[in-house]
Structures are given as C-alpha cells and as structure tokens.
N, C-alpha and C positions, 0 to 999 in steps of 0.2 A: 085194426092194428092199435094196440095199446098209445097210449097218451106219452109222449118222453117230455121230459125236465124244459126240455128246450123249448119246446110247444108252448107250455103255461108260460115261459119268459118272454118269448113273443107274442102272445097275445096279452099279457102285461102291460109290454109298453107298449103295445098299438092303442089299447085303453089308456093308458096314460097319456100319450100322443093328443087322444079323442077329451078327453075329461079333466085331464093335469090329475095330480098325483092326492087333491081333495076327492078325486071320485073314483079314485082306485080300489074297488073292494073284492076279497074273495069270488063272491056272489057274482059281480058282475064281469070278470075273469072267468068262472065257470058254464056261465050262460055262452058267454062267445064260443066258447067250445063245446058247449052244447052237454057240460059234465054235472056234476054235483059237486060239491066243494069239498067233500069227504074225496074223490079223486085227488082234490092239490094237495092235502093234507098229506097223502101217501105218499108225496115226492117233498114237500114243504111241510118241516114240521109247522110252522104259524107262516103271518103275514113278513114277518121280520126276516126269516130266511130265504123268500121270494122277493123280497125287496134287496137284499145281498147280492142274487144272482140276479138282477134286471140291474145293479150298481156295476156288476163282475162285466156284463154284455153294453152296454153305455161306454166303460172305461175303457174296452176293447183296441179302440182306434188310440189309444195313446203310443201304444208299444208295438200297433201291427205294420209298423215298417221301421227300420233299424234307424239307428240315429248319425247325424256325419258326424265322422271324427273331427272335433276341433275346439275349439279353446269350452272351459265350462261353464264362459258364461253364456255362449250361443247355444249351447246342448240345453241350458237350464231356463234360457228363453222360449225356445222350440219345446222343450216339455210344457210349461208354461200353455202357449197358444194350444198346442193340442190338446191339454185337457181342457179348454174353456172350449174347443170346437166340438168335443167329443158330449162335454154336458149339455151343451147349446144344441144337438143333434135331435133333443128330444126333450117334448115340455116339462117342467118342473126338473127336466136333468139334473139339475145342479143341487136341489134340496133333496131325489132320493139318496145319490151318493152321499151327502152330507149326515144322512140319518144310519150312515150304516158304519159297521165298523170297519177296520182297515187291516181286513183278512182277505180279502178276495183278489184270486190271482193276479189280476190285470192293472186293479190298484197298486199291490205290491210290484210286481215288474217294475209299475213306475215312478215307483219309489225309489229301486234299487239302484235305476239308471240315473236320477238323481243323486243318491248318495256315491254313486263310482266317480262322476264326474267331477263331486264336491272334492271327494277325497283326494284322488289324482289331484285336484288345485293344492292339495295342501292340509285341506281343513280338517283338525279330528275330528274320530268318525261319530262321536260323540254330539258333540258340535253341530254335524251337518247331518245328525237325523231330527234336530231343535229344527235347525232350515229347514228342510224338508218338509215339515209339518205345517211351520209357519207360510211358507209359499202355497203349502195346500189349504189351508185356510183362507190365503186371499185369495185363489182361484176360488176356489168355494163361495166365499161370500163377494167375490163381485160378481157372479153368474149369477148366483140367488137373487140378488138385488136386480140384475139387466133384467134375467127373465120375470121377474118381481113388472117391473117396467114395461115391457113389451103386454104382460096382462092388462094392466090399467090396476092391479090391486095395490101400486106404492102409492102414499099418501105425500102430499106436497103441500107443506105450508108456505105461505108469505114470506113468514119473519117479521120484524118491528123494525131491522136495520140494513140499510140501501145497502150497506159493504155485501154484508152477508145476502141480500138476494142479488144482488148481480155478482159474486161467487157461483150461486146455484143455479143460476137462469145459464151462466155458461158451461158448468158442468150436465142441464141437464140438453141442452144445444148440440156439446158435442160429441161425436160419434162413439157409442161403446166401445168399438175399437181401439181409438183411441186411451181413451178414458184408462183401459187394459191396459193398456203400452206405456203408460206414462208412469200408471203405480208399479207396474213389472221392472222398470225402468229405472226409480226410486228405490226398491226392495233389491234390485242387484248391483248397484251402485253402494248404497250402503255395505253389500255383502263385500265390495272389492274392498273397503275400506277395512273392514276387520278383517280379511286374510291377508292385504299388506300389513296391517298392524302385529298378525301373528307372525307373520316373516321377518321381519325387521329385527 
C-alpha cells in the first residue's frame, strides 16, 4: 500500500521526538520508512511544507475540544495553556511551529477562537488580530525558551549584579508553569485595561 501524507508526518515527529528538530532530515525520515526521499517529495514539495504539516498535527490538541462559554478572558487563558501543552507534547514543539507560517488549519482555528472571543469583549477586530499574534509570540517564545531549558542548550550567565542574579536564580527556581501563568497573567491584565479604556 502506497505511503499517505499522514505516514511521513508521523514518522516526522517520532524523529523529532528521537533527535529534536536539529536532526530532522529528509533522509532520515525516509530511512524510517524504509523509502527514498524522492517518495516525500511527491507528497512534500521541500522540507518547509512537511514541517507546516508536523506544525498543522502538533497544533491539533488546541481546538480538538470546544471551548466553555464564558467571559474572554478565561477562553483566552485556556487557549493560552493549550497551545504551550500542545507544543510541550513534542520536542523542539515550539521552534517547529514557530518556523512555519500561519496557514495551517489547526493554527488558524485557533486563531479564530481567539479573535471571536476578543471581539465579543468589545475589541475591534482589528485590534485583536495585533493580540492575537502578540499572545502567540509569547506562547511561542516561552516554550522555545522552557524547552531551550529542559535540553541543557540555554546558556546562563552570573551577572556582575546581586540584584540581577538573585532576580534570575528565582525565575530559574521557579516552576515553568508558573513562570507561564504569571506573564499570561500580565499580557491579560494589561489587555483588560485597554478594553476598558476603549469602553469608557
């Protein structure tokens, strides 16, 4: 039976899983399946469009259960944690999504649910597709960075000033979780302040 789309996407991330997303190659994709890499090509024009759909299949669990009705900023938190659990699911998660564009279904879905909820608060729709992007950048780059962390490959300096290392000695202490929560937390707090401000 012929090779499907699906196939090369999961043996994708099972290698990326195995290797993180520095040793993700064509090559080494085709050997797992036992193909020539002139096979992914016929389904993947290059590496770019297979790394879309291993973004498309990662993003999946953002939107594969409906969201509760209720206020936007719990909807907007709850998107939030589910896309860092859904990049967190798999290693270098969070830098393939980051590398890819912002075409693929499952991204967009949760995009859209983001921007319905913004809107319904109030915020033009303008306005809260800037949010949107900007909360997706800090989910993006705080996963890069945990998972950065969890490898050993982030770099940690001293400093020269006690302020500044015991700042960093607690942020590096405490729980990513955390850490998540608190700037999640910051980013929609600010966000309440400019939709009262546009209501007012």
């Amino acid at each position: 039976m012929p090779l499907k789309r699906t196939d090369f996407v999961t043996a994708a991330l099972e290698l990326l899983d195995a290797e993180g997303l520095d040793g993700l190659t064509m090559r080494e994709i085709g050997a797992r399946l036992g193909v020539r890499t002139d096979a992914i090509h016929e389904l993947f024009k290059d590496k770019d469009a297979l790394l879309g759909a291993m973004a498309d299949r990662i993003t999946a669990a953002i939107t594969d259960t409906p969201f509760d009705d209720g206020p936007w900023d719990a909807q907007l938190v709850e998107l939030a944690h589910r896309a860092r659990g859904a990049l967190l699911a798999h290693r270098d998660g969070a830098r393939v999504v980051a590398g890819t564009s912002v075409v693929e279904p499952n991204i967009v879905r949760g995009g859209e649910a983001a921007l319905r909820a913004l809107a319904d608060a109030g915020l033009p729709i303008e306005r809260a597709g800037w949010v949107v992007f900007a909360l997706l950048h800090y989910v993006l780059g705080h996963t890069i960075e945990e998972q950065a962390e969890r490898s050993g490959d982030r770099a940690r300096g001293a400093g020269s000033d006690d302020r500044l290392h015991h700042a960093m000695d607690s942020v590096r202490k405490a729980a990513p979780e955390a850490r998540f929560a608190f700037g999640l937390e910051l980013f929609v707090d600010g966000l309440r302040v400019r939709l009262a401000a546009a209501q007012a």
